[in-house]
Every structure is written in C-alpha cells, then in structure tokens.
N, C-alpha and C positions, 0 to 999 in steps of 0.2 A: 529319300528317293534314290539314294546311291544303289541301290539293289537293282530299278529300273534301269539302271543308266550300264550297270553291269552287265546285262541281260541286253539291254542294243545293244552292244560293243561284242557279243558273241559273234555274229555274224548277219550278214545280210539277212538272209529268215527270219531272226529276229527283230533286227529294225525293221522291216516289213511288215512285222504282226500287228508291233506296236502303233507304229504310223497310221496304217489304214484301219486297224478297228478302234482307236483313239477319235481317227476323224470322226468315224460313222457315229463314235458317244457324242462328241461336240456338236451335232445335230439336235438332240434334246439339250446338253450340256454345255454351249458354246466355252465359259473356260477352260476345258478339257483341250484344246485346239491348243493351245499354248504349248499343253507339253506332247502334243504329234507331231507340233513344228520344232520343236526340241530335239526330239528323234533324231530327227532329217538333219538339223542344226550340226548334233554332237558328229553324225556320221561325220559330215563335210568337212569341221572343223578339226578333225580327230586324222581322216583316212587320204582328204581330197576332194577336189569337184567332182574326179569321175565317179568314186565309190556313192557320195553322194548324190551324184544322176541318178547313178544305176538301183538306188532303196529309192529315190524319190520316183521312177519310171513306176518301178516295181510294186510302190503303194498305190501310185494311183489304178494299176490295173487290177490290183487285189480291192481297190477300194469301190471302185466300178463294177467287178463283179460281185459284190455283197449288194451293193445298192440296187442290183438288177434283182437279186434273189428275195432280200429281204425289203426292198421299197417298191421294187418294179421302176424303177429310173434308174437308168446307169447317167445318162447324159451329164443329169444336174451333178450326182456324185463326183464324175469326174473334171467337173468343171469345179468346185469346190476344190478337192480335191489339189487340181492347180495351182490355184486363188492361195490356197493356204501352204503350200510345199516350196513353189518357184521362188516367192520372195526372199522366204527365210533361206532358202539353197544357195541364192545371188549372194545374199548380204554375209553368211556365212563364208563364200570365196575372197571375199575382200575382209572379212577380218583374220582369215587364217593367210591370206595372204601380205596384208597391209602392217596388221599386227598391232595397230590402233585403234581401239574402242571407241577415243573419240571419236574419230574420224569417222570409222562405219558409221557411228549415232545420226554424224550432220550427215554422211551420204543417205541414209534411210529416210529422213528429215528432207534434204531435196530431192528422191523420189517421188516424196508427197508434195512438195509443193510442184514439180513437173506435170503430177498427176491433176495438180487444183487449176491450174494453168490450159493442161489442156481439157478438161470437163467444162471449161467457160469457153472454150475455142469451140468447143462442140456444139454445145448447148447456149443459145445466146440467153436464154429464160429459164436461169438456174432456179434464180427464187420461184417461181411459178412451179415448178417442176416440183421443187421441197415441197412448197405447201399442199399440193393435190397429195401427196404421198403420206405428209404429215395425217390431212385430214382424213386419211380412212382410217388411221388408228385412232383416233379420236371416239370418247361413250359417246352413243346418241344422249345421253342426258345431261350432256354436259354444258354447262351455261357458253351460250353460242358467243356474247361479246367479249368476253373473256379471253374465248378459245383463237376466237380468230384475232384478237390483238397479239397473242403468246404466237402462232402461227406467222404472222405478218415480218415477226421480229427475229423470230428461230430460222426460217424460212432462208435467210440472206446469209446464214453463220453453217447449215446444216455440211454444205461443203467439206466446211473445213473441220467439222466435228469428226464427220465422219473417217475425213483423211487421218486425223490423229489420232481415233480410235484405232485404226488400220494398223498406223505406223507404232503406236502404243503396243500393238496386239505381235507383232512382226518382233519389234523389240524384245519383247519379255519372252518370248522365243528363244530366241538368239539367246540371250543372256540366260536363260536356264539351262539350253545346250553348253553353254559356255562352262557355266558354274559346273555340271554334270563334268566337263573334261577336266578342272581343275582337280573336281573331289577325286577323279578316277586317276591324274596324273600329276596336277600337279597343286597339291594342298593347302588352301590359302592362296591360290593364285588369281584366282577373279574378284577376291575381296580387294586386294591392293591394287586392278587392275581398275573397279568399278572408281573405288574410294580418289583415283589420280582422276579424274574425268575432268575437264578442262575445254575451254578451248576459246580462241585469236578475239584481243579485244577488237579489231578488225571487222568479225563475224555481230560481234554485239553490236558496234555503232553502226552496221547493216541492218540488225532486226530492231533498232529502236528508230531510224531512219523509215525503217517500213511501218511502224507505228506512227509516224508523224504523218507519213503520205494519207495513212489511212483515217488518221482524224480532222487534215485539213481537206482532202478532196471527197469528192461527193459521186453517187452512181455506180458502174461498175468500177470503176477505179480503186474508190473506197470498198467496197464489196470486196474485190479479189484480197486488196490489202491487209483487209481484217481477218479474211480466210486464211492465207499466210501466215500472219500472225500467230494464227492458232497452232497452226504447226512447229512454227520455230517457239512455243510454248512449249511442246516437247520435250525439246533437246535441251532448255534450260530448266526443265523439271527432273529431270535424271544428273544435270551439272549441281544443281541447287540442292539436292536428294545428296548429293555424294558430299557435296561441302558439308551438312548440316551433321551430319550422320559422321564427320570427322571432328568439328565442332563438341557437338553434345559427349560424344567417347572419348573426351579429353575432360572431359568434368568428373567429378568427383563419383555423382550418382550417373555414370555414364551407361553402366550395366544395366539399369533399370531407365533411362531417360530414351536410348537410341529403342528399343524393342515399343518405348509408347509412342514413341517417335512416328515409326512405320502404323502401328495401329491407326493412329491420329490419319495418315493418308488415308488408309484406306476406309475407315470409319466416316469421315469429313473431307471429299473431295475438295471442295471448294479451298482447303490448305495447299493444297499442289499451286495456286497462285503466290502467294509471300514465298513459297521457297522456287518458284519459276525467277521469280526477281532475285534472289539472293544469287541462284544460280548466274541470270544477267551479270550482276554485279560483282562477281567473282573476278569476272576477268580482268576487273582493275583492282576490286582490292588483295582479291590472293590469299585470303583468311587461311587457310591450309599451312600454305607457306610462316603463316607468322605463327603460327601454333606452333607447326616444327619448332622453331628456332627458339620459341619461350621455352619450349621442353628439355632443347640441347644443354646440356650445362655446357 
C-alpha cells in the first residue's frame, strides 16, 4: 500500500480524493474506513494539525457534496464523515506530538471510557435501549426464548462493545497512518515502535481493581464496570499482541509462527482474550525484557 500512501503525500488534492471517496466505499464496505482515516492520520502525523484540518475540512465537504449527488443526503454523509476524520485527527496530534504510542493507545482507551460514562449519565436505561435496538435485527423465525435470553445478557455489555469497536476502529487508523509514514520516512520505524508497547503496572492494578468492583457489586455499578472493562481489553490486546509477536520471533520457527500468530486473531477472535491477559501481565513480568538479555551474549 506504500503507492497509496505516496499518492496522499502529493498534496492536499490528493489526500482529499482519497479520504472522501474512501469514506463514501466504507458505506457498502465498512473496513475501507480504516484506511480514509489513515489518510487524514498520515497527513497530521507527517505535516501537522493545521495541514491536517485543512484535508480533514476539505473531505468532509467533498464528501457531503458526492452524498448529495449520488445518495441525495449530504447531512448523514457529513455527519459520518466527522464521526470518522475528527477522532483519528485528535489522536494523530497527540501522537505526533506526545511521541508515545503507548500513551495515545491508553488516551484513545479513556476517550472510550469518557464516552461509556457519559452515555449512562445520559441514558439512565441503557440496557433497555440495547435490547429494542438488538431486537429489530433479530429473524422473525427465530426461536423467541433463545433470542431474548441472548438479548437480555448482550443488552447490558452492548455499551461497551460498541465503544471498543470504536476505539478498535480509531486505532487501526492511526496505526496504518503511522506505519504508511515509517514506510515513506522512516523504515522499520513503527515495527520497533508497535513491538515496545508497554505500559505502568499502576495502570494494570487499576483495570483488575475495576474487575473486582464489577464482579463484586451488582446494578449499574457492575454494568458501567464491566463496560469499562471491555475497553481497557483494548489496550491490553494491542500490549499482549506486541509481547507475543516479540516472544514467538525469538523462536526458532519464528518466520512461520508470528504470520499464524496474526491469522489465528483474526480467524478466532475469541484469542484476543489469553493474549489481553498476557498483555495485563506484562507489566510485572516484562517477558521482552528477558528475551533481550537471553539474546545478549
């Protein structure tokens, strides 16, 4: 994709092209949205926040005017449009500023919990809200006690699914833009950036404390807590990704292990849990660290 990333770096015109007729695919194509917020990403983190306003203004009003022509709704477009540019623009000034991967990850990460926080200040009837929303996607043929047991139990968690999908989505953003400015400047630079990802045992015995609140108290209490939780899942699946993936490329069959490695995520979500924990658990034991030094002669 280095050709892509060539081609936005020409000049504004062209991250504009890309951006807003990217969005408009991610419509039928929702993955595609990944790499429109990449665009936006590589400008910001490459040129600045202003360069980057000025392509992120500029798609949305190219993006608004296609959606008027060929949908007949500019509103929704440009409201999309937003939703999917402003995030990745924010979080791109604070990594080209900050200069910490980690760090952006946990700020992207309490974004979302901000956001989970205030959607229950809003809304005092989250779960009620999930479930009517659930249930219209639902077959009509579908065995009703079933449905609404599965509904009853997703209903209380949708929250925070959602938020993490978000911030999942925000992330792998960012980090394509990122990798797009390494391949274009500086090569090898986001593999050793991703591969150090870390962060404060401090922060860890905060998200297993916010596991405990959330399986000893009950209500919303437990509700928010477990929503949370989801999120700071996150940020230990991208720690626990970076550890595993420095682990496995220190073995012997590391060439063929780390490449099944990544299929296995994406094949078998339900793996992203043992290496969320691994990731938790890094912070005390540091397995990176001990590699290095077994390596050192």
């Amino acid at each position: 994709m280095g050709f892509l990333a060539e081609y936005i770096m020409r000049g504004r015109m062209q991250a504009m092209i890309v951006a807003s007729t990217l969005a408009l695919v991610s419509l039928v194509m929702p993955p595609v949205s990944i790499v429109s917020s990449a665009s936006v990403a590589l400008v910001t983190l490459r040129r600045g926040a202003l360069e980057g306003f000025i392509v992120l203004a500029s798609s949305i009003a190219v993006a608004g005017v296609l959606g008027f022509f060929l949908l007949g709704n500019y509103q929704f477009v440009l409201l999309y449009g937003m939703v999917l540019w402003v995030p990745v623009w924010l979080i791109s000034i604070i990594l080209r500023e900050g200069r910490y991967l980690s760090l952006t990850i946990e700020i992207a990460v309490l974004i979302g919990v901000l956001g989970v926080l205030g959607f229950y200040l809003y809304n005092a009837e989250v779960a009620e809200m999930w479930k009517h929303i659930l249930s219209q996607m639902v077959p009509p043929n579908a065995p009703v006690e079933d449905v609404q047991h599965t509904l009853d139990v997703l209903s209380h968690y949708m929250t925070g699914v959602v938020a993490a999908a978000a911030v999942f989505g925000l992330l792998f953003g960012l980090f394509l833009g990122r990798w797009w400015q390494a391949l274009l400047y500086n090569p090898g630079g986001f593999k050793q950036e991703f591969l150090s990802l870390n962060t404060h045992p401090r922060l860890a015995i905060g998200s297993i404390v916010m596991v405990v609140i959330a399986s000893l108290s009950s209500g919303v209490i437990s509700e928010v807590s477990w929503n949370i939780t989801i999120l700071l899942f996150v940020l230990y699946t991208f720690i626990g990704t970076a550890v595993l993936h420095t682990v496995f490329a220190s073995m012997k069959m590391g060439r063929f292990i780390v490449p099944m490695f990544y299929v296995t995520l994406f094949l078998i979500p339900h793996a992203m849990l043992p290496v969320a924990l691994v990731g938790l658990s890094d912070a005390w034991l540091n397995l990176r660290n001990k590699i290095s030094n077994q390596q050192t002669p």
